[in-house]
N, C-alpha and C positions, 0 to 999 in steps of 0.2 A: 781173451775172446769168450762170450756168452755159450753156455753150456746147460744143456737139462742133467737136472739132476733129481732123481725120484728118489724120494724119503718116504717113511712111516711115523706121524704126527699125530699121537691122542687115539691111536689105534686106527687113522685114514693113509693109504696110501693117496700121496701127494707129487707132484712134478714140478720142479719149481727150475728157474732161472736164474746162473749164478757165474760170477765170474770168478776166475782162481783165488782171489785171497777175500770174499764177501764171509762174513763169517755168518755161524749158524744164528746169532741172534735177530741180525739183520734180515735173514731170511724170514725168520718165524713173525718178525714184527710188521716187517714192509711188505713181504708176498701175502704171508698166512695172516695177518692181523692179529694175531697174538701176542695181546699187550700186556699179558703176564708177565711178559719177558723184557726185563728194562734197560736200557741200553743206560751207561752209569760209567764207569771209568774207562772201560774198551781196553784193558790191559790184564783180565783176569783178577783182579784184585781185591772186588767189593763183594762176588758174589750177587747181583741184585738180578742176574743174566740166567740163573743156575734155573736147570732143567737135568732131570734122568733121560740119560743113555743107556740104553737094555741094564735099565734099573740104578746106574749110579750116578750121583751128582755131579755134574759137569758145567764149567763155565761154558757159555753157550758165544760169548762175545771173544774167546780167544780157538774156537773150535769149527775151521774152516769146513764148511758146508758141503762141500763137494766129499769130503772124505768122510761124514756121517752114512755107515750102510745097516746103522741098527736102528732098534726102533725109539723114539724120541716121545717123553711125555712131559708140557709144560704146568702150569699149577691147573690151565681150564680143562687137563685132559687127566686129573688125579679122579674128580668126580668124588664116590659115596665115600672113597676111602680119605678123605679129607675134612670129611665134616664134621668128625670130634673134634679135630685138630683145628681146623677153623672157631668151633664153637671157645675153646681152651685159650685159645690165640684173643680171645673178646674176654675171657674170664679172666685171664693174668695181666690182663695192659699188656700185649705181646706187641703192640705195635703204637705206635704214634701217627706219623706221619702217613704210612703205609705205603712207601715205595721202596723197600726193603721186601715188605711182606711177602710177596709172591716167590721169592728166591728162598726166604728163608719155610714157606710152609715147604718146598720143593723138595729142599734138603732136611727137613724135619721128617717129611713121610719118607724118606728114604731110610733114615737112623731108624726109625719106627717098624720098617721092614727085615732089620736085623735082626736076629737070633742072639742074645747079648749073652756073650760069656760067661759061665757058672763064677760067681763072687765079685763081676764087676758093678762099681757103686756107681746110681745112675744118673745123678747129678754131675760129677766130676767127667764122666763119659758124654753124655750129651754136650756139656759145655764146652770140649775139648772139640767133638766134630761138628758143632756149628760155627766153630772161629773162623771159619772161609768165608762166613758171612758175614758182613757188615754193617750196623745199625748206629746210625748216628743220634737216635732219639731215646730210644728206650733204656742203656744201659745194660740189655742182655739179659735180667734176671726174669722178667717177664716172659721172654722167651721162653728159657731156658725151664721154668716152672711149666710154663702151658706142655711141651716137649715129655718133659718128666709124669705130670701128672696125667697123658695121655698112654704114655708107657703102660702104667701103674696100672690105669684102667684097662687096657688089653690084654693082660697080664690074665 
């Protein structure tokens, strides 16, 4: 049975309509139009879905919508804080195709929001937490460089 369910999306309190098992990507795609948000395997798998939940990366397509009560930020609601990382993402070949992209800047600005451990090396760290994500074009290194040399520079 059809249910309201009020969320906080990109910093707007939002109401949306859902039935128990819609998950949250469907929501943000088909209610909110945010086409950030890619609907891609629907089994948690590829990452292309991934959005912050009060700040952590979350597949959005295995993450039932009714039980989201934090606040939710997809890549159009990163805003200024994304735009080295997009610029970096165009500098390294971070993207091919670019239906990946928006998943992986999502969880790129979230690794970037860390506090990274005294003596951890940050190549081998990045590359390890974006393996959630999924890129059938690039190879990863592209990535993984734009990620790195935006670190470096916030440093």
């Amino acid at each position: 049975m059809p249910e309201s369910t009020a969320l906080r999306v990109n910093g707007a309190q939002v109401t949306v309509t859902t039935e128990p098992r819609t998950s949250l990507a469907r929501v943000l795609r088909e209610q909110l139009r945010l086409t950030s948000v890619k609907l891609a395997c629907e089994r948690g798998e590829c990452g292309a879905c991934t959005v912050l939940i009060d700040g952590a990366p979350r597949m959005s397509c295995i993450t039932p919508a009714r039980l989201v009560r934090r606040d939710v930020v997809t890549a159009e609601g990163l805003g200024e804080e994304a735009h080295d990382l997009q610029a970096a993402f165009a500098d390294h070949g971070a993207f091919q195709c670019g239906f990946c992209t928006s998943g992986q800047l999502v969880h790129a600005a979230a690794i970037l929001r860390e506090e990274l451990p005294a003596g951890v090396e940050l190549e081998p760290f990045v590359r390890q937490r974006l393996s959630g994500n999924i890129c059938r074009c690039t190879g990863y290194n592209g990535l993984v460089d734009a990620v790195c040399a935006v670190a470096e520079e916030r440093r």
